[in-house]
C-alpha positions in Angstrom: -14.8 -0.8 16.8 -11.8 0.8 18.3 -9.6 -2.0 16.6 -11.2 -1.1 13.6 -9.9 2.6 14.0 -6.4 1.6 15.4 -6.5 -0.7 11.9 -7.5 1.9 10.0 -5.0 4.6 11.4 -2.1 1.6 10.6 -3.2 1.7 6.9 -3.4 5.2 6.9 0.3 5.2 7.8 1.3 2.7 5.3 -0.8 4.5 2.4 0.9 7.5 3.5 4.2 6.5 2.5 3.6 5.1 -0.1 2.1 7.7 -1.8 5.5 9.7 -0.5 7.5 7.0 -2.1 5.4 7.5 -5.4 5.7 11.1 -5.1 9.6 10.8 -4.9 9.6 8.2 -8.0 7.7 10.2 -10.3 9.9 13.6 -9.5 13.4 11.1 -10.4 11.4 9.5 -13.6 10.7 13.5 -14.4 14.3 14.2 -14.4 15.6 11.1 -16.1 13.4 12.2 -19.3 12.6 9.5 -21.7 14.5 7.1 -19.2 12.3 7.9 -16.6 9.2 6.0 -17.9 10.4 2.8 -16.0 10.4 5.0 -12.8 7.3 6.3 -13.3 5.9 2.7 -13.9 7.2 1.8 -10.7 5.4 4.4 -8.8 2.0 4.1 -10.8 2.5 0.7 -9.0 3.1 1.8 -5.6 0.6 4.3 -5.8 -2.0 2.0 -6.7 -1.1 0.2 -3.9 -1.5 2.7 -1.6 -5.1 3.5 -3.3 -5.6 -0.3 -2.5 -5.0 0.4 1.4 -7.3 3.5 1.3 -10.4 1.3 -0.3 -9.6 -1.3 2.3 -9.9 1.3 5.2 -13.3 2.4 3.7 -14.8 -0.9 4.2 -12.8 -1.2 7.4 -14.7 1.4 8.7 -18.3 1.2 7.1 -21.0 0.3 9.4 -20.9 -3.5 10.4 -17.3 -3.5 10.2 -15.0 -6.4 9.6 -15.5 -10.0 11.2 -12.6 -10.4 14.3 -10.9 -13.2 12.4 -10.7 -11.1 9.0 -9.3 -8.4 11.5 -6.9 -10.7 12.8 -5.6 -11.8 9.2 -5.7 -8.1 7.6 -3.6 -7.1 10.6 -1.2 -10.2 9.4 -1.3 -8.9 6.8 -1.2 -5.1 7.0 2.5 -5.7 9.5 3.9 -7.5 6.2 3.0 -4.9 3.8 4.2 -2.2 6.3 7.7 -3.7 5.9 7.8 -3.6 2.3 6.7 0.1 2.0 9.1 1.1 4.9 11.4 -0.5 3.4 11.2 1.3 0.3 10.8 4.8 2.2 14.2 4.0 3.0 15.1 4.0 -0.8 13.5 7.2 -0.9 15.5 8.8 1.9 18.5 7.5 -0.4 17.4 8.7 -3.2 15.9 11.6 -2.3 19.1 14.0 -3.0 18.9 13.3 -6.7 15.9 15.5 -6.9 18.7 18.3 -6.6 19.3 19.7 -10.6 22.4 18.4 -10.7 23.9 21.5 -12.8 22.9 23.6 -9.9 24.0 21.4 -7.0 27.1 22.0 -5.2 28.0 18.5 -4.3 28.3 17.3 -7.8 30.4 14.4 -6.9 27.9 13.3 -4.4 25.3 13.5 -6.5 26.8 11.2 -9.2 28.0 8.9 -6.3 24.4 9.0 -5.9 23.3 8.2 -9.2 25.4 5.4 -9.5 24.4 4.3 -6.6 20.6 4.3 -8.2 22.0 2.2 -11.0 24.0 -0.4 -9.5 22.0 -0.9 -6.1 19.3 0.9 -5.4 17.6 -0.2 -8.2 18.0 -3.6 -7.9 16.7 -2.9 -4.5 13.5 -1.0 -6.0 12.6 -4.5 -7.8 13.2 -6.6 -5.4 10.5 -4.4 -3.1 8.6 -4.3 -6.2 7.9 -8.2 -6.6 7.3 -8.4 -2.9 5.0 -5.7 -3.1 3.0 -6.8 -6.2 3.0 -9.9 -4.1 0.8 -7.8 -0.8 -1.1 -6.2 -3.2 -2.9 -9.3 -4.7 -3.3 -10.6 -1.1 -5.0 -7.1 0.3 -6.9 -7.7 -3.2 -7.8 -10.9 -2.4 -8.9 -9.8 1.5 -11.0 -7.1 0.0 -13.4 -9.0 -2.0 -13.4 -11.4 1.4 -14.5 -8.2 3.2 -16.9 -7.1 0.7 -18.8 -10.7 0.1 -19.0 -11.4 3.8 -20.5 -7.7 3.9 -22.8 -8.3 1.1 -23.5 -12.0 2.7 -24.3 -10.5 6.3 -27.0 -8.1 4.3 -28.7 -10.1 2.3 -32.5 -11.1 2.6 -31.7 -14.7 2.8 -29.1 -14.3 6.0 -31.7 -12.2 7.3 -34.4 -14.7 6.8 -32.0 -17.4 7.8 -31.1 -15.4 11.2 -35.1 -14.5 11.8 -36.0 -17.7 11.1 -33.5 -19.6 13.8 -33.4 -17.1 16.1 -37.7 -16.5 16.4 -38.9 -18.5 19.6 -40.9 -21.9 18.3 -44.4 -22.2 17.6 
């Protein structure tokens, strides 16, 4: 169980920024107006993501818990998506400084270094992290429903029978 936890504070971790990522990407798609609604797309997706890694910590943690070689692959898995997000925290920390009004900021020219900077390179970066991360998601998808059929499996009447009926001493 305490891998389980240690898994579970990982994913906490990696939900955490991407919901900070999110955040960040919904405040620029605010300021960009009409232009913004690919922005905000792009964090609906990262968001969703991060909901993703919160439903697979529920089941993480739910009594029974999670066989050791699902734990094994989800923590394969889990060190791959932890790239990608940190990854694009990073573009946030870039970013970030274009949350500043640009009539009211006092580095004007940095700002619209910044913002060229958004349109030349970081957002090419932002897709690239995007694909990869639509990529994670189906695969934590995919290891959910693992995680929830081999719950469902290890509950049922017939693997109960099934264990009862090999494991009761002979007649």
């Amino acid at each position: 169980m305490a891998e389980a936890v240690g898994l579970a504070a990982s994913i906490i971790g990696i939900a955490g920024a991407g919901f900070a990522v999110a955040k960040c990407l919904y405040s620029i798609g605010d300021g960009l107006g009409s232009a913004g609604v690919e922005v905000r797309a792009y964090a609906d997706e990262i968001c969703a993501f991060s909901r993703l890694l919160g439903r697979v910590r529920d089941e993480i943690l739910r009594p029974g818990g999670i066989q050791k070689e699902t734990q094994s692959l989800l923590e394969d898995i889990l060190e791959a998506c932890e790239r990608v997000v940190g990854a694009l925290d990073q573009l946030r920390l870039t970013v970030e400084p274009l949350l500043e009004q640009f009539a009211q900021s006092t580095k004007k020219y940095a700002q619209l270094r910044l913002r060229l900077l958004w349109l030349f390179k970081t957002k090419d970066q932002l897709l690239f992290y995007r694909s990869v991360l639509r990529g994670q998601h189906r695969i934590l998808d995919t290891m959910l429903d693992v995680m929830i059929l081999q719950a469902v499996r290890s509950n049922s009447p017939q693997s109960t029978l099934y264990v009862l009926y090999n494991t009761s001493p002979p007649k």
